[in-house]
Every structure is written in C-alpha cells, then in structure tokens.
Backbone as XML, in Angstrom:
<?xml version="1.0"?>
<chain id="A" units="angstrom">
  <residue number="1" name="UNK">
    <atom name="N" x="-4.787" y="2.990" z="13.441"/>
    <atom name="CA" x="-5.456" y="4.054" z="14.147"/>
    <atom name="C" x="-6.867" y="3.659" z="14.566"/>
  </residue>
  <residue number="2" name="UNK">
    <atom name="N" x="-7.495" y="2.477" z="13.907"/>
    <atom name="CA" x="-8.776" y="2.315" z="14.188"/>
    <atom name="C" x="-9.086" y="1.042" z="15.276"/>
  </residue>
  <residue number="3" name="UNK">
    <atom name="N" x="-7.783" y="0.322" z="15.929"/>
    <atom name="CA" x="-7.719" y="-0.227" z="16.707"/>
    <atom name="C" x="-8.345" y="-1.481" z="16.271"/>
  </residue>
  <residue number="4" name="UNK">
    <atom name="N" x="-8.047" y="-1.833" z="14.929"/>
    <atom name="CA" x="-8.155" y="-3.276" z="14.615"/>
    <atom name="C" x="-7.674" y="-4.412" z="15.238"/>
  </residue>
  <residue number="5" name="UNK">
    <atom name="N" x="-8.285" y="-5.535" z="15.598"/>
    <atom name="CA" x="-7.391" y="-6.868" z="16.229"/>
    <atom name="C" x="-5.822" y="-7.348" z="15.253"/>
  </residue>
  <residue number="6" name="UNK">
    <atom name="N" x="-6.366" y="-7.339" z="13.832"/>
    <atom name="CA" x="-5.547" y="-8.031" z="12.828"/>
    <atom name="C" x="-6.136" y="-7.319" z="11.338"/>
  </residue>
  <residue number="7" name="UNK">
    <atom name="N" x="-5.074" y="-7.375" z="10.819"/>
    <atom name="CA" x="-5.211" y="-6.870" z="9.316"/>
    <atom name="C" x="-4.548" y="-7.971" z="8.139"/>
  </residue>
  <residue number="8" name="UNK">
    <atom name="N" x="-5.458" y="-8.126" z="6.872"/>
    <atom name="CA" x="-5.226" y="-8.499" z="5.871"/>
    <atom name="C" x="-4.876" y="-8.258" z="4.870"/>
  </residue>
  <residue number="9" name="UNK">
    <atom name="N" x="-3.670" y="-8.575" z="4.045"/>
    <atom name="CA" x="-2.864" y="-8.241" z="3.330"/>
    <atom name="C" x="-2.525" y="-9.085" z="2.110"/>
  </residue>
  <residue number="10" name="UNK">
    <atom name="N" x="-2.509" y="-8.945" z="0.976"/>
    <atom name="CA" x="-1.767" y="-9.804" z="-0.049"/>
    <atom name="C" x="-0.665" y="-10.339" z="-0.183"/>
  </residue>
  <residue number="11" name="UNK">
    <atom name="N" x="-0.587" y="-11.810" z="-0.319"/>
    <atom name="CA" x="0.700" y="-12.277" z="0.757"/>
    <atom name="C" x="1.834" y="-11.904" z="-0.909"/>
  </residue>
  <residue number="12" name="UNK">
    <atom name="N" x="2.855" y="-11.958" z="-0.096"/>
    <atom name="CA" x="4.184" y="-11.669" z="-0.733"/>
    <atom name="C" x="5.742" y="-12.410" z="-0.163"/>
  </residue>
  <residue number="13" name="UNK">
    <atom name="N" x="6.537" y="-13.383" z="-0.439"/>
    <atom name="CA" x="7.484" y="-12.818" z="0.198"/>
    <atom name="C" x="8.358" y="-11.728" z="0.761"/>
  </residue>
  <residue number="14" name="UNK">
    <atom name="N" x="8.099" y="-10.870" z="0.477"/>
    <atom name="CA" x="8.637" y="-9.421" z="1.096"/>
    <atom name="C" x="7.974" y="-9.584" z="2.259"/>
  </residue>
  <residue number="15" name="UNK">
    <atom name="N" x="6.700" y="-9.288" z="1.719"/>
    <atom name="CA" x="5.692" y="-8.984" z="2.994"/>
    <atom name="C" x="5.768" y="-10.239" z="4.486"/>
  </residue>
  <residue number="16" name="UNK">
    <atom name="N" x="5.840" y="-11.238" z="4.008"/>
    <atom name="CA" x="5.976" y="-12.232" z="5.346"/>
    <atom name="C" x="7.806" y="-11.935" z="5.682"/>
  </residue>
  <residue number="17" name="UNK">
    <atom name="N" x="8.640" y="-11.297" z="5.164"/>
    <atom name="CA" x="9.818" y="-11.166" z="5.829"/>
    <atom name="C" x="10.015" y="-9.866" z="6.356"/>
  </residue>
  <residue number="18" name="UNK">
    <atom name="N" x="9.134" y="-8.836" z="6.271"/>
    <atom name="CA" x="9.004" y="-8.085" z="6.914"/>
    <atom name="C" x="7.903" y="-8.294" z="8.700"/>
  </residue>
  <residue number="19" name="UNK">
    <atom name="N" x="6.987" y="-8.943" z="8.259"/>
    <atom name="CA" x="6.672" y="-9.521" z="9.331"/>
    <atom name="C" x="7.101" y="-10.330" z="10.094"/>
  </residue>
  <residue number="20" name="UNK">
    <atom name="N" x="7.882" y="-10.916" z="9.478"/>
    <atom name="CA" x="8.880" y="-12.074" z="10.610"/>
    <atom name="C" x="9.739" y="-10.822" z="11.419"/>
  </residue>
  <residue number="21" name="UNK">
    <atom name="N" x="10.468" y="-9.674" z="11.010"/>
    <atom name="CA" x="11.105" y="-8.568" z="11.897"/>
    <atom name="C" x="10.531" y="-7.848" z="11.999"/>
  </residue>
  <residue number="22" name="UNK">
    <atom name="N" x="9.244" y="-7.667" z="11.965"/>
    <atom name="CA" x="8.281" y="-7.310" z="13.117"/>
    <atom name="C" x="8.283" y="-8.027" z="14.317"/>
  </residue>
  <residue number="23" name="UNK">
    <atom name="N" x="7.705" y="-8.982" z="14.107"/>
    <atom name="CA" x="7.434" y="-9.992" z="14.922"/>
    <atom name="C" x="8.432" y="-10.095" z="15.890"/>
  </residue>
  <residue number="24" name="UNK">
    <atom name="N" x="9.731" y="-10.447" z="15.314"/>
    <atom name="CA" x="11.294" y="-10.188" z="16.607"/>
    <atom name="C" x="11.231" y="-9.500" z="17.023"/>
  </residue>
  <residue number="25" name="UNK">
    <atom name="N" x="11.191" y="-8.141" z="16.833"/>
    <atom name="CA" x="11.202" y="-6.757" z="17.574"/>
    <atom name="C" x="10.099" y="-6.388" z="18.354"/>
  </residue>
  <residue number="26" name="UNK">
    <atom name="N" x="9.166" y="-7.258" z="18.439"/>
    <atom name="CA" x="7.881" y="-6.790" z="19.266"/>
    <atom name="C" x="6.910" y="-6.257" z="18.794"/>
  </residue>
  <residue number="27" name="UNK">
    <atom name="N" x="6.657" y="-5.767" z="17.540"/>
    <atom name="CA" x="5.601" y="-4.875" z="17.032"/>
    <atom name="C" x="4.541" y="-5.306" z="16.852"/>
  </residue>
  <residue number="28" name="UNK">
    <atom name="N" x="4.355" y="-6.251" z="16.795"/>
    <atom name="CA" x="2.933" y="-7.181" z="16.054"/>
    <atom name="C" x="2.759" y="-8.468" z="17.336"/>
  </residue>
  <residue number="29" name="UNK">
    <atom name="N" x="1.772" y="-9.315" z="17.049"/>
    <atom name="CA" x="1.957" y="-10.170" z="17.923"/>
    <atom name="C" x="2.163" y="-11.271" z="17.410"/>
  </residue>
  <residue number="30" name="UNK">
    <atom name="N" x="1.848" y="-12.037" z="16.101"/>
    <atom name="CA" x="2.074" y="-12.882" z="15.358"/>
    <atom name="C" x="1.308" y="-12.608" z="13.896"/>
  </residue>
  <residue number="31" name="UNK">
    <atom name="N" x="1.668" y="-13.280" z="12.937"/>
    <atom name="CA" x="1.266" y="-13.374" z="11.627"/>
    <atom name="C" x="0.905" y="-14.502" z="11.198"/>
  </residue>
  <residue number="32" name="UNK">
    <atom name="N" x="0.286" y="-14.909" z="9.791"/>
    <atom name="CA" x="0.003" y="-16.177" z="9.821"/>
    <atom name="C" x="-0.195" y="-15.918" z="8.346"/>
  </residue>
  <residue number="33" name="UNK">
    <atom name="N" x="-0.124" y="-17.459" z="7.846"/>
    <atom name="CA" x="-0.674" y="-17.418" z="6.047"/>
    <atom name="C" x="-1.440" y="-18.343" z="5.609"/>
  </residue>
  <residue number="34" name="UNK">
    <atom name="N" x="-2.651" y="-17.151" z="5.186"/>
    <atom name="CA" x="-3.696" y="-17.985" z="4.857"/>
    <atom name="C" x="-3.990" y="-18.342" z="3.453"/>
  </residue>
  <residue number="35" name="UNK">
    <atom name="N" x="-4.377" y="-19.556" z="2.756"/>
    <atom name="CA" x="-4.471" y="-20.306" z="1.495"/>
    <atom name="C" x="-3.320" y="-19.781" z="0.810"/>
  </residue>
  <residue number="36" name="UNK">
    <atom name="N" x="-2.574" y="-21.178" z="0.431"/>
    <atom name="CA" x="-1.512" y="-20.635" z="-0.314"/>
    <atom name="C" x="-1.994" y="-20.799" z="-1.891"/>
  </residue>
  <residue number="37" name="UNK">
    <atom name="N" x="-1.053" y="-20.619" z="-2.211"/>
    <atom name="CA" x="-1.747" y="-21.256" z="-3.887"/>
    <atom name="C" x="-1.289" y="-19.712" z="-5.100"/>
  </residue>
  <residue number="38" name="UNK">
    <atom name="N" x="-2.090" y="-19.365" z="-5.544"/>
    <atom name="CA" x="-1.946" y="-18.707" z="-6.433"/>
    <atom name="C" x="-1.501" y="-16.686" z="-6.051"/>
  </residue>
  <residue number="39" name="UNK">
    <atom name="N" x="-2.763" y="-17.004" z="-4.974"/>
    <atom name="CA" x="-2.310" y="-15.435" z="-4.499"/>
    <atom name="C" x="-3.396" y="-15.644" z="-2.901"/>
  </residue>
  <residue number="40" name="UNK">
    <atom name="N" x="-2.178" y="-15.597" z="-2.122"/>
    <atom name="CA" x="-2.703" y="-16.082" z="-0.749"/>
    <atom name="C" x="-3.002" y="-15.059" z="0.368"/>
  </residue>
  <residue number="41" name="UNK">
    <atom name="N" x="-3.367" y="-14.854" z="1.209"/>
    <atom name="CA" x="-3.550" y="-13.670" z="2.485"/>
    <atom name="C" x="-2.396" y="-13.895" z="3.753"/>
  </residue>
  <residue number="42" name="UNK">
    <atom name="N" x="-2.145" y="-12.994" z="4.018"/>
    <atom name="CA" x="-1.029" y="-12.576" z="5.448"/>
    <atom name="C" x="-1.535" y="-12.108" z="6.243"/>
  </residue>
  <residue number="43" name="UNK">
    <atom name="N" x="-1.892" y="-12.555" z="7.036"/>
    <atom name="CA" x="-2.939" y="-12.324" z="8.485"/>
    <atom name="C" x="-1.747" y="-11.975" z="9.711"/>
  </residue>
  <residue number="44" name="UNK">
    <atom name="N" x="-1.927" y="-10.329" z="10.129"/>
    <atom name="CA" x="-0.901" y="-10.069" z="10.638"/>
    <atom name="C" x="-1.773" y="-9.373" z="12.347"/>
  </residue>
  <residue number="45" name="UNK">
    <atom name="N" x="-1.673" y="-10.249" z="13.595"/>
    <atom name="CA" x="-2.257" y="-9.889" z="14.422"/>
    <atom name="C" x="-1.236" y="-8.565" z="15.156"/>
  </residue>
  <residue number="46" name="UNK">
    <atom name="N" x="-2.418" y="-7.382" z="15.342"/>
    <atom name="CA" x="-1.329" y="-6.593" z="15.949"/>
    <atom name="C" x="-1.233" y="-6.219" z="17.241"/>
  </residue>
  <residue number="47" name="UNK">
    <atom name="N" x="-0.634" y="-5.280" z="17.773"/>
    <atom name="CA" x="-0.110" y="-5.438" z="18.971"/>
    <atom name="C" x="-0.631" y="-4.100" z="19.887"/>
  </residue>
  <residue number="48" name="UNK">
    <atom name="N" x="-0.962" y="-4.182" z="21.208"/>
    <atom name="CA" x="-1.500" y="-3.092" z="21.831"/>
    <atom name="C" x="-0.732" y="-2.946" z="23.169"/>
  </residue>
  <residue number="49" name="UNK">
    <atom name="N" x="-0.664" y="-1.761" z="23.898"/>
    <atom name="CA" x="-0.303" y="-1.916" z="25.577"/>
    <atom name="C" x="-1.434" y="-2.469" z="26.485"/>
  </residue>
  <residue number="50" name="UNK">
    <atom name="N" x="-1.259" y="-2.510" z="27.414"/>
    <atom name="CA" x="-1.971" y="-2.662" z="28.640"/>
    <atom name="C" x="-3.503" y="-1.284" z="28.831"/>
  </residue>
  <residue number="51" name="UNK">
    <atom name="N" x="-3.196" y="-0.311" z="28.131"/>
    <atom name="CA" x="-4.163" y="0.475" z="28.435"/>
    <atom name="C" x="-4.465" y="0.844" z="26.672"/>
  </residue>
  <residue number="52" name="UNK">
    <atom name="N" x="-4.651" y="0.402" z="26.014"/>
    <atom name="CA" x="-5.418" y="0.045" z="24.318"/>
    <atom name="C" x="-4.424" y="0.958" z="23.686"/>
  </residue>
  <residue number="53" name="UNK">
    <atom name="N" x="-2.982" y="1.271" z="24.134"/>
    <atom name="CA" x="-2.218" y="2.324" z="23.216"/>
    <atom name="C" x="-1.533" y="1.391" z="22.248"/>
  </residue>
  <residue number="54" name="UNK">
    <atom name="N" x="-0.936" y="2.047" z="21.026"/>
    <atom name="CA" x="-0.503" y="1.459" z="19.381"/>
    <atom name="C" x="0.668" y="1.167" z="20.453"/>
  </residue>
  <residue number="55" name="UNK">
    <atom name="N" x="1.903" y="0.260" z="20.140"/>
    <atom name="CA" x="2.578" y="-0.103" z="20.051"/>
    <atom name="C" x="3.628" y="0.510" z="18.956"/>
  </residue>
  <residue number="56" name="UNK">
    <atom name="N" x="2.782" y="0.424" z="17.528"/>
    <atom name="CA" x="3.760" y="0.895" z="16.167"/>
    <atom name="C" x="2.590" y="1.997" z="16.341"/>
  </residue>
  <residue number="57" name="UNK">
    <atom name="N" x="3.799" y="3.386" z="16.627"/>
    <atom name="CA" x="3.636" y="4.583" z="16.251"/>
    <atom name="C" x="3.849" y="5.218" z="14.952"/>
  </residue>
  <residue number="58" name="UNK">
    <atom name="N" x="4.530" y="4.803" z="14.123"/>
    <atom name="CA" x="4.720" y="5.315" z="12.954"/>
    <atom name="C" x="5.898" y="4.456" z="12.026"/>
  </residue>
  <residue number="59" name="UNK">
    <atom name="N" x="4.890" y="4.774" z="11.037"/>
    <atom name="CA" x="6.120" y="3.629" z="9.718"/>
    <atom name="C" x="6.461" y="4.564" z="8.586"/>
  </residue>
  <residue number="60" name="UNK">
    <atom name="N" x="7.961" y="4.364" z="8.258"/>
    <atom name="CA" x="8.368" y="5.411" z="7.094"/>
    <atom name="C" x="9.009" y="4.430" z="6.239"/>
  </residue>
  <residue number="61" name="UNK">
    <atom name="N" x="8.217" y="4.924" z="5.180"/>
    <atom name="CA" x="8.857" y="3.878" z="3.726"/>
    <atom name="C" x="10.249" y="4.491" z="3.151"/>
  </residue>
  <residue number="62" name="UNK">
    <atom name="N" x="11.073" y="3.759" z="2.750"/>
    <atom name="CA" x="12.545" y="4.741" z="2.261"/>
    <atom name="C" x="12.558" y="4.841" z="1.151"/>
  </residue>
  <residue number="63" name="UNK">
    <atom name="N" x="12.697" y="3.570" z="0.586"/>
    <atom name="CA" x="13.298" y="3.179" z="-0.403"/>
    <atom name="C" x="11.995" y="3.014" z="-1.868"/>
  </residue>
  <residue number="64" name="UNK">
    <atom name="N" x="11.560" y="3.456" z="-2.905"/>
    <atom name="CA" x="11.000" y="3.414" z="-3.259"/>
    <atom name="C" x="11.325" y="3.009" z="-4.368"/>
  </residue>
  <residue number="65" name="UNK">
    <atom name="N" x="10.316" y="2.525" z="-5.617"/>
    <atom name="CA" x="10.468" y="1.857" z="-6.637"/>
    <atom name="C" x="11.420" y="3.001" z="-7.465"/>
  </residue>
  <residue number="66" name="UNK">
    <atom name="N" x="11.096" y="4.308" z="-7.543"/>
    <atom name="CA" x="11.696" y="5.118" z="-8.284"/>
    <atom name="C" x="12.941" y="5.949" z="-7.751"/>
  </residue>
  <residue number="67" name="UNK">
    <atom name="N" x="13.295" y="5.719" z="-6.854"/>
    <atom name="CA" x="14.353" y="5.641" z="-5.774"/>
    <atom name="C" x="14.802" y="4.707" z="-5.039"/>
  </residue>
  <residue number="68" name="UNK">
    <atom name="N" x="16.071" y="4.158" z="-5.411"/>
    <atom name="CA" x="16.124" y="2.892" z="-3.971"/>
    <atom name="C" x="17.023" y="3.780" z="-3.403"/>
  </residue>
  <residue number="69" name="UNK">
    <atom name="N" x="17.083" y="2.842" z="-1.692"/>
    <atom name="CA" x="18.169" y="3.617" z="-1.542"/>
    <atom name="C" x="18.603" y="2.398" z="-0.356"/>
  </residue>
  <residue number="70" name="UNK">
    <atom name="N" x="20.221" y="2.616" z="-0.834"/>
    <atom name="CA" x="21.258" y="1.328" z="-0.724"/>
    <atom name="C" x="21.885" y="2.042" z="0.689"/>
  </residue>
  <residue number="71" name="UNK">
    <atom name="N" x="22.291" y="1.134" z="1.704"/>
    <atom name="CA" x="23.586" y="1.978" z="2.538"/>
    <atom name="C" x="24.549" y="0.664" z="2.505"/>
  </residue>
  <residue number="72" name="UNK">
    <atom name="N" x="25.568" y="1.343" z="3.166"/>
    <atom name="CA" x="26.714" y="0.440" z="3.909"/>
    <atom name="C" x="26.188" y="-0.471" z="5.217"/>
  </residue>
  <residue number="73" name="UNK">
    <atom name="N" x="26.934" y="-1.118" z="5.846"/>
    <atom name="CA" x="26.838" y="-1.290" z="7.381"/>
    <atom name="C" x="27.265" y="-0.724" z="8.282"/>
  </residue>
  <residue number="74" name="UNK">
    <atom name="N" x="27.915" y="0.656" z="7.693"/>
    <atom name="CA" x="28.486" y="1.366" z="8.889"/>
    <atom name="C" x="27.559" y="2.914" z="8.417"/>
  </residue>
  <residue number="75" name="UNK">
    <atom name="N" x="26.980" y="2.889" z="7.395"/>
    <atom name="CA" x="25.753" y="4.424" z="7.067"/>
    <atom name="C" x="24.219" y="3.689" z="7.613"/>
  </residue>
  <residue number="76" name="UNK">
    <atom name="N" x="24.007" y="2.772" z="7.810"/>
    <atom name="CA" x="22.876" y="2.394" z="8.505"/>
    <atom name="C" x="21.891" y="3.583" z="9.373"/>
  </residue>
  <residue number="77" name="UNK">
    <atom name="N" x="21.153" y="4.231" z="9.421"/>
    <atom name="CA" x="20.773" y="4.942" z="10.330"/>
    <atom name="C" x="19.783" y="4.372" z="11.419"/>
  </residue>
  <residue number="78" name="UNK">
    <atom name="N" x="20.161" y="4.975" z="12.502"/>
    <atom name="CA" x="19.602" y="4.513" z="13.702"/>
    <atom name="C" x="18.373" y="5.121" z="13.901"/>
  </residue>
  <residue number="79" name="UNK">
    <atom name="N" x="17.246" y="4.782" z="14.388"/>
    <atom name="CA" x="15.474" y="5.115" z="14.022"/>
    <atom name="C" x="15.571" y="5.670" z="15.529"/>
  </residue>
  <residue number="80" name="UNK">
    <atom name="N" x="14.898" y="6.755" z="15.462"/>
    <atom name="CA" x="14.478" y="7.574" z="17.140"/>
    <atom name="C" x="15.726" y="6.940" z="18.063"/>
  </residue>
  <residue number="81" name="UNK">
    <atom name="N" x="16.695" y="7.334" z="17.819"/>
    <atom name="CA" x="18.119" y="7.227" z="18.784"/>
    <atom name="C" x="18.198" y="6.006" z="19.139"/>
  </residue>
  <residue number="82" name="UNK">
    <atom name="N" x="17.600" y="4.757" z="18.239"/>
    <atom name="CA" x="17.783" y="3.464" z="18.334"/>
    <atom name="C" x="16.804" y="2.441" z="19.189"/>
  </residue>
  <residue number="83" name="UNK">
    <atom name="N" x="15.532" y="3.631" z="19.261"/>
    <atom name="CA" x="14.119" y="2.739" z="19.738"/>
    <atom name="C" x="13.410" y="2.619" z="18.615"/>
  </residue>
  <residue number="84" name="UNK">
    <atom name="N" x="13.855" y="2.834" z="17.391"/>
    <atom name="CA" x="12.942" y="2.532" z="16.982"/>
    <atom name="C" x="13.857" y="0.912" z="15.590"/>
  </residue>
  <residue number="85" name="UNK">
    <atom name="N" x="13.177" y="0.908" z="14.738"/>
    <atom name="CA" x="13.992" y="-0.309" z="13.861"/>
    <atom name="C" x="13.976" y="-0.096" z="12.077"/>
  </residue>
  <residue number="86" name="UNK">
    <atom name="N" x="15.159" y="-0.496" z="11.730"/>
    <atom name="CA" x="14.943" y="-0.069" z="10.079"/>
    <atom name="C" x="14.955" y="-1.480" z="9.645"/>
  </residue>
  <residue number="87" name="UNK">
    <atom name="N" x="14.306" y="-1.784" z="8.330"/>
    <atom name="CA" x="14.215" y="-3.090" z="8.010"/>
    <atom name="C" x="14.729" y="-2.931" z="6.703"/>
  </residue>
  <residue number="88" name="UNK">
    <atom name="N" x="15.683" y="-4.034" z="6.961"/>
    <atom name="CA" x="16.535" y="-4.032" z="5.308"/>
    <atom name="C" x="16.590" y="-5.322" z="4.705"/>
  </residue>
  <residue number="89" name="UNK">
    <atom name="N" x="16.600" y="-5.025" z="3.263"/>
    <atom name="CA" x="16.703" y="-6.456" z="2.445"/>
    <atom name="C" x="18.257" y="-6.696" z="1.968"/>
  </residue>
  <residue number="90" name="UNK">
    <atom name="N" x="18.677" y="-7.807" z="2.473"/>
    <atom name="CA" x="20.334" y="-8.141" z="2.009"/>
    <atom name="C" x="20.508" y="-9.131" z="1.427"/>
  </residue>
  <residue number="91" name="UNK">
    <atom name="N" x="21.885" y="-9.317" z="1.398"/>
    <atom name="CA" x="21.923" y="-10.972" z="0.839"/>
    <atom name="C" x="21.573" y="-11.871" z="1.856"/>
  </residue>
  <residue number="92" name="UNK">
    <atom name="N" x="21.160" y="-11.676" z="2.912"/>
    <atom name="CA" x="21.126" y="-12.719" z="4.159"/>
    <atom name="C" x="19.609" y="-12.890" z="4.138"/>
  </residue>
  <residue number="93" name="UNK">
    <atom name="N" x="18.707" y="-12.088" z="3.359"/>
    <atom name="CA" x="17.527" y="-11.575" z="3.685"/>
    <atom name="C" x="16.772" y="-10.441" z="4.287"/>
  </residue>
  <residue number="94" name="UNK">
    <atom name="N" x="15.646" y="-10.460" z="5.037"/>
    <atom name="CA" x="15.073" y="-9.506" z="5.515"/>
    <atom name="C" x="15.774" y="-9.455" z="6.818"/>
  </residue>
  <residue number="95" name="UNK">
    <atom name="N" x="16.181" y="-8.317" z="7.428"/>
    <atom name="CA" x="16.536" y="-8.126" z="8.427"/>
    <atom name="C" x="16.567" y="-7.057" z="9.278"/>
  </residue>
  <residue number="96" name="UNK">
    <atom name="N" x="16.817" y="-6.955" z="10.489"/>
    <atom name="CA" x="16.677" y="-5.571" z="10.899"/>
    <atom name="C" x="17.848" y="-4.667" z="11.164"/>
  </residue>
  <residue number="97" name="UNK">
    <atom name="N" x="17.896" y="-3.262" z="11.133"/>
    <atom name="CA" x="19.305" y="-2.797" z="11.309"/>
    <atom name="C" x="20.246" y="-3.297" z="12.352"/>
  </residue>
  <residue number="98" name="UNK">
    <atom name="N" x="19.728" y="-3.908" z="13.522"/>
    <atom name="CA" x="20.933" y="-4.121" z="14.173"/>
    <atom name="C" x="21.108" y="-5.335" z="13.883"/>
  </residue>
  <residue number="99" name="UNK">
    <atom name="N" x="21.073" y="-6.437" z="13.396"/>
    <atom name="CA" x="21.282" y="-7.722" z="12.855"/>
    <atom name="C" x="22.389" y="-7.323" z="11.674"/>
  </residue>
  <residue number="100" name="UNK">
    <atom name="N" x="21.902" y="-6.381" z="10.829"/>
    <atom name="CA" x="22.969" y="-5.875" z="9.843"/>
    <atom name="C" x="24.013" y="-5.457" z="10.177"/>
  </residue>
  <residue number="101" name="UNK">
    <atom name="N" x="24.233" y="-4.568" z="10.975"/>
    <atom name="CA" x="25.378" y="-4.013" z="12.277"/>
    <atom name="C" x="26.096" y="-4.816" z="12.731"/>
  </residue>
  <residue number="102" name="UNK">
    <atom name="N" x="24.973" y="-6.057" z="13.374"/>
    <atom name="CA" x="26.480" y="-7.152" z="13.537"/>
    <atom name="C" x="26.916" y="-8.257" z="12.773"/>
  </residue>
  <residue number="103" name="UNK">
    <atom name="N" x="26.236" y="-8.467" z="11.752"/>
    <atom name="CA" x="26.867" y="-9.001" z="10.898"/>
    <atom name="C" x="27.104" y="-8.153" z="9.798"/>
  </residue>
  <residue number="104" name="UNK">
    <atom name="N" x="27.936" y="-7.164" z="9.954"/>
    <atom name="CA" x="28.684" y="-6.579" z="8.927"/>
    <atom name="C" x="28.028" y="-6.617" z="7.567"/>
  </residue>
  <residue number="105" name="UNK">
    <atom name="N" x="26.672" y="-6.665" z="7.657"/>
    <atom name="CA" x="26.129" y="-6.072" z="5.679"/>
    <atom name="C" x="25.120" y="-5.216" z="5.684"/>
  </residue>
  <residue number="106" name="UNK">
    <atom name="N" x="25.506" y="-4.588" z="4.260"/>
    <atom name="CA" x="24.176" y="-3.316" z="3.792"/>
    <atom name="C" x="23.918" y="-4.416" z="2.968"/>
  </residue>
  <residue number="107" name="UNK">
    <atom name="N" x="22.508" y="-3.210" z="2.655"/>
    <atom name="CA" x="21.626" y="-3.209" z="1.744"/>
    <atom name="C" x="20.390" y="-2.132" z="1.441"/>
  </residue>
  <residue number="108" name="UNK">
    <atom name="N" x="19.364" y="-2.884" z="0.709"/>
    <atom name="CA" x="18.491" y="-1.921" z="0.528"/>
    <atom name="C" x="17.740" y="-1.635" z="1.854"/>
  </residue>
  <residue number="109" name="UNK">
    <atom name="N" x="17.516" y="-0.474" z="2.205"/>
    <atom name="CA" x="16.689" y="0.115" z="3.336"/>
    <atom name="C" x="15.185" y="0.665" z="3.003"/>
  </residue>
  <residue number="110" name="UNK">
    <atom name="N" x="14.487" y="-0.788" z="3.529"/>
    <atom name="CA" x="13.135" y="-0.521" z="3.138"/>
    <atom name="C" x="12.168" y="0.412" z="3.691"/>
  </residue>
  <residue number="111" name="UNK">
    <atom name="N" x="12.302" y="0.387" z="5.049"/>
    <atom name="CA" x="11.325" y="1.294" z="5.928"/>
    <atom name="C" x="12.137" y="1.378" z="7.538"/>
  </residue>
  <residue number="112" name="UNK">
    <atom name="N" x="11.159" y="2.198" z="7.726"/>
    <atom name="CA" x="11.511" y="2.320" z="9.605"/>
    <atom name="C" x="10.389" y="2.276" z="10.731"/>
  </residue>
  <residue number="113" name="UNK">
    <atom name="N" x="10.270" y="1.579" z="11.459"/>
    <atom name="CA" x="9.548" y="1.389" z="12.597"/>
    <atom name="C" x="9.558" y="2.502" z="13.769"/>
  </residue>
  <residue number="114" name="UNK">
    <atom name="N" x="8.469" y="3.011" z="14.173"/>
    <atom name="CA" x="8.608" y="3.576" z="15.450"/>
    <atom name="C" x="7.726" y="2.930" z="16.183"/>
  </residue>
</chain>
C-alpha cells in the first residue's frame, strides 16, 4: 500500500517457492537472495502498472498452523473466477492451482492471490 520498490523478508524455503509462483504468474517482478548462510534475506522486487496501480490486490492466507487445510485436485478452488491464483504445497512442490489441475495433485492450500 505504501508503494515500495522491493521488500525484505527472512529467507525461507517456503518463502522463495512462493516467490518463484509469484514470479510465473506476474505478480512481482523478480526476487533475489541475499547472504546465504545461517539466516539469509529474500529481496522480492514488486510489481506496478503503467499508471503507479498495485498489481497484487489482495492476499488471503488459508491454511494455518492451527488449521491446515488439504484439498483434492478436483476441490481446488478457483480465486476471483480464475484471475486470480492459489498457491499450494505438494509433493511436486510449490505450485500454483492451475499447474495442480493439470497435473492431477492436491495438497496443502497456502494462500490466494488477487
């Protein structure tokens, strides 16, 4: 909301595989990782229109530590009638709902992109 260039984050694998499907889907413009080592930073540049508007309108977390929540590949839900993207963790990895869709796997459903 405050129209930052890039934001810094505590790196994680989660966190850089969620940014990698960002990154596919358009939301961000690139990411990057800075000092690796013990506990490193995720430098995630983000993304604007042509006239300074957000790109990512809104993010919804699902699945929470005290709730997960698992689907099929055919209960998948589709984000704003399928503009928008859900990001799930599988056995394949981080991925996004329609990657899961066509390759036939659930999993945990972490968040959703608008």
């Amino acid at each position: 909301m405050a129209h930052f260039p890039s934001v810094e984050v505590p790196l994680s694998k989660l966190k850089v595989g969620v940014a990698k499907v960002l990154k596919q889907e358009g939301y961000i413009s690139d990411y990057q990782i800075i000092g690796e080592g013990d506990q490193g930073m995720l430098k995630i540049e983000l993304k604007y229109g042509p006239r300074n508007e957000k790109v990512i309108n809104g993010i919804r977390r699902i699945s929470k530590p005290g709730l997960r929540q698992y689907k099929k590949s055919e209960r998948i839900p589709k984000v704003m009638s399928g503009l928008g993207v859900a990001i799930l963790t599988t056995s394949h990895g981080i991925i996004s709902d329609r990657e899961a869709r066509s390759m036939n796997v659930g999993g945990e459903l972490l968040c959703e992109v608008w």
